[in-house]
N, C-alpha and C positions, 0 to 999 in steps of 0.2 A: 504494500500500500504506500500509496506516497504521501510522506509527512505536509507537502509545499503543498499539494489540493487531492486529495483523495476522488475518485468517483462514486457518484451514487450510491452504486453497484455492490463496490469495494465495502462500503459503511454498511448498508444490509439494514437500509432504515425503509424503502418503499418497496410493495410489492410488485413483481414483473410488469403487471399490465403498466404503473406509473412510470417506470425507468422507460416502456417501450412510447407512453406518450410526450414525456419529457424528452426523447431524443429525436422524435419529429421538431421539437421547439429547439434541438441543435441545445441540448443541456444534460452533458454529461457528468461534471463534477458538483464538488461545492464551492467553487469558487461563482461559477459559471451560475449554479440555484441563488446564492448570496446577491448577484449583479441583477439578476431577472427582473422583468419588467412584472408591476406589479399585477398589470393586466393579465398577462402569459401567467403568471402563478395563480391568479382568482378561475382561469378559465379550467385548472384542473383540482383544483384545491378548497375548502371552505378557508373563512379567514382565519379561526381559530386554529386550526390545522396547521396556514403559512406560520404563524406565531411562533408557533412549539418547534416548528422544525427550522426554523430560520436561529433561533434561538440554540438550537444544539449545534449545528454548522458552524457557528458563529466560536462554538470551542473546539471545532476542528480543525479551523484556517485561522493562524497565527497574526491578529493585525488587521481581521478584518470586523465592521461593525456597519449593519444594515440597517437604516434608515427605513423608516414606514414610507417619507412619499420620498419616491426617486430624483424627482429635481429638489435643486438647490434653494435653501431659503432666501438665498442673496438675491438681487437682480444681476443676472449677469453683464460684463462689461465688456470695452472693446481697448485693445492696444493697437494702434497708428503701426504698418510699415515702413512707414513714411513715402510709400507711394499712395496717389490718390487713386490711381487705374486699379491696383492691386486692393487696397480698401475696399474699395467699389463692389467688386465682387464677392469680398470677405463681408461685406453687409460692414461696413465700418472698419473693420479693421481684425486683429486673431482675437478667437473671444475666449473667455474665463469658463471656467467648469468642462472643458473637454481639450483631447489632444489634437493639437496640428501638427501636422508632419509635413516637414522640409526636404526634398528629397535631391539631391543632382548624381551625375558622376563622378564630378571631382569636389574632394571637400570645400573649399574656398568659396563657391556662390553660397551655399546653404550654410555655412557658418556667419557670413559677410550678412545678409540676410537676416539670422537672427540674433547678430550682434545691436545691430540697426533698431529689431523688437526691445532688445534688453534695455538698450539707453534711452528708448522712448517710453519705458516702464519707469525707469529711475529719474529722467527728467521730470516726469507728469506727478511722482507720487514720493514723496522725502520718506516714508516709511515702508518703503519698496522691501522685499527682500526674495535673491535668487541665489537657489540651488544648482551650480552646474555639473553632472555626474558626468567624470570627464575620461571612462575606462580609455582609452588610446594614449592618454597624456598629450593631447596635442595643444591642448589651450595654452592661448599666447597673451598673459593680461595688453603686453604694450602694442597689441592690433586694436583690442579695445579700447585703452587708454586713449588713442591717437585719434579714432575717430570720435571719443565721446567730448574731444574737445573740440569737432562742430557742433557738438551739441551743446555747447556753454559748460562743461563737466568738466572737472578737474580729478586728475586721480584718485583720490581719497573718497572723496563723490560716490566714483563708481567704485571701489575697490572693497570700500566698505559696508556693500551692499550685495556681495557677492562671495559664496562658500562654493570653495571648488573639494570636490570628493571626487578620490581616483580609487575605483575599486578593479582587486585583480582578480577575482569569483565569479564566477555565479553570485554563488551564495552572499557574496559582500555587495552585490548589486543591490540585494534589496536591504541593506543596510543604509542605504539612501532612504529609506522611509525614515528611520531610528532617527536618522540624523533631520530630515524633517521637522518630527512630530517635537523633536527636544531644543531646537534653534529657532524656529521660524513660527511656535505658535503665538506670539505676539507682532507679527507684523502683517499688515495686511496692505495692498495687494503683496500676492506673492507667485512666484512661478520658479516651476522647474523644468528644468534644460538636460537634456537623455543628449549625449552627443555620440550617437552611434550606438547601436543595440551592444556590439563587444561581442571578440570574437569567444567568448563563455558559450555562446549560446546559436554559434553558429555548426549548421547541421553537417558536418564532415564527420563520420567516425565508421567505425567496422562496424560493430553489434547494433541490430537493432534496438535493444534495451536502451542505449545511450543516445539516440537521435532519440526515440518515446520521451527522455528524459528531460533534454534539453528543447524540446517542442514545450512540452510541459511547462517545463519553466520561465520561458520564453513569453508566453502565454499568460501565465501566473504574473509574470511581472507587469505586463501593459495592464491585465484586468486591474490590477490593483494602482496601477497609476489611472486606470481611468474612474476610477471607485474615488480614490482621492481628489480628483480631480473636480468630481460634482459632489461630494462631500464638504468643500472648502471652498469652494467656487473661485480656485487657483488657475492660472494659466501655465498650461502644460506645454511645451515642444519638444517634439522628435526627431532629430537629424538625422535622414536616414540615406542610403544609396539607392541610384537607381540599376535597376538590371533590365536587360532587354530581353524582352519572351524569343527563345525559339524558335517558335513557327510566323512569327512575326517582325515587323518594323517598331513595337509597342513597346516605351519604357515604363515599369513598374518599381514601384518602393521592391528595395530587397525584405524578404519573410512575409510579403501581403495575404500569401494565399492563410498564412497564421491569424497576421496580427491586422489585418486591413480593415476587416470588422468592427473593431473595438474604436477605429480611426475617425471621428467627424469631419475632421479637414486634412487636404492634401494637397500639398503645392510640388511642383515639377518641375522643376528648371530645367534648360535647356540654354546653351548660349548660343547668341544671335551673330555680334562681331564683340567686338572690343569693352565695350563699354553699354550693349545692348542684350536680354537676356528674356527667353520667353518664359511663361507662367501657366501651368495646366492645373486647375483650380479643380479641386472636386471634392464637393458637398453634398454629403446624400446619393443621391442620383443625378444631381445636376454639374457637367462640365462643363466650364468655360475656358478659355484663351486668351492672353492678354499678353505685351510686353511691357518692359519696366524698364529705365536704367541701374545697374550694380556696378558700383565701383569703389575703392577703399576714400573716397567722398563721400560714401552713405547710397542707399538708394532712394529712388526718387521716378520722376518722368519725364519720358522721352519726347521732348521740346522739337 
């Protein structure tokens, strides 16, 4: 059984017929019953029923605590890319209580990107605070330093507003909650920055049991950043790669066919020339296109 989310199955708490209509609704563990919408739980369940069993789950998955109504008590907010095209289509700008995902092929737009988000966090809000979960080691404060001083910021500004965590696990990955939950419950707004899933959790190995494992976990961790995410009504982003399908011309987030579900927003970059960069925008079910300018000047639009 696995300690990080057990299934259903595994716990031996609902009878066959429930496990076989819980996995029509694509819910096979507890982590996965703990996130459920509380529609999809009412349509197999009485309420008193969800209670009791929502309640025991809640001491099988380490960190997790389920809320009676699934959205946020906050109203949710919007932070500026500082492009207006780009907004535009974000409905205002990346919004609070769910995860956006930044995707390219090479690291430098999608970092550049949500460095732009960060300083336009800490410009707009003196009690700002971000989490950056930095597994690669690549964060470089004086790229951010340099541009947060077109933003009127001076280093301390930013630097004092920003906790960088380099985890070398798995398992230290989601030690970014710990460090959350015990640094940043008095500052509000706040956001956490994933820069790159890490290669913990990427799917190379011989034994099946160890791909089962790291899918798993893999999984466990977004659910649980997206639980936090509408729990606190924090802003969340993903840095993530793009990979190109196969049988196609199409780039996708690397691990979608996993974690793309859990995903509300996804940005796609793609670069145009020098200083010009398209954007494949997708909410829901609806995609749009747009282009922006990115450049270590901020981004912005193409005039």
């Amino acid at each position: 059984m696995s300690e990080l989310d057990p299934t259903l199955e595994e716990l031996g708490i609902l009878p066959e017929g429930k496990l076989e209509e819980l996995k029509r609704e694509h819910i096979f563990t507890a982590f996965q019953m703990l996130l459920a919408h509380k529609e999809t739980l009412e349509k197999h369940f009485k309420k008193e029923e969800i209670g009791k069993m929502l309640s025991f789950l809640q001491t099988r998955v380490k960190g997790v605590y389920r809320v009676v109504d699934e959205s946020t008590t906050c109203p949710r907010t919007k932070i500026s890319t500082s492009s207006k095209t780009l907004d535009s289509i974000l409905n205002g700008g990346v919004a609070s209580a769910e995860i956006t995902e930044i995707c390219s092929e090479q690291r430098y737009p999608r970092t550049l990107l949500c460095y732009n988000i960060i300083l336009k966090l800490i410009q707009e809000h003196i009690d700002s605070k971000v989490l950056y979960n930095d597994p690669y080691g690549v964060f470089r404060p004086e790229g951010l330093i340099e541009l947060g001083g077109l933003y009127g910021l001076k280093a301390g500004d930013i630097m004092n507003k920003i906790f960088i965590f380099h985890p070398y696990t798995a398992d230290q990955q989601f030690d970014a909650f710990k460090i959350y939950e015990n640094i940043f419950e008095h500052h509000q707004p706040r956001m956490i920055v994933i820069d790159g899933i890490g290669d913990f959790f990427r799917l190379v190995a011989k034994k099946k049991s160890i791909i089962y494992n790291r899918i798993k976990a893999l999984e466990g961790f977004i659910l649980k950043l997206k639980y936090t995410a509408a729990r606190d009504n924090i802003y969340v982003i993903l840095l993530n790669n793009t990979v190109k399908k196969f049988d196609s011309e199409t780039f996708l987030p690397e691990f979608d066919e996993i974690i793309g579900s859990y995903v509300e927003t996804k940005i796609l970059l793609q670069k145009v020339d020098l200083m010009t960069w398209s954007a494949k925008v997708i909410i829901g079910g609806r995609t749009e296109l747009t282009q922006f300018s990115l450049t270590t000047y901020g981004a912005g639009d193409i005039i």
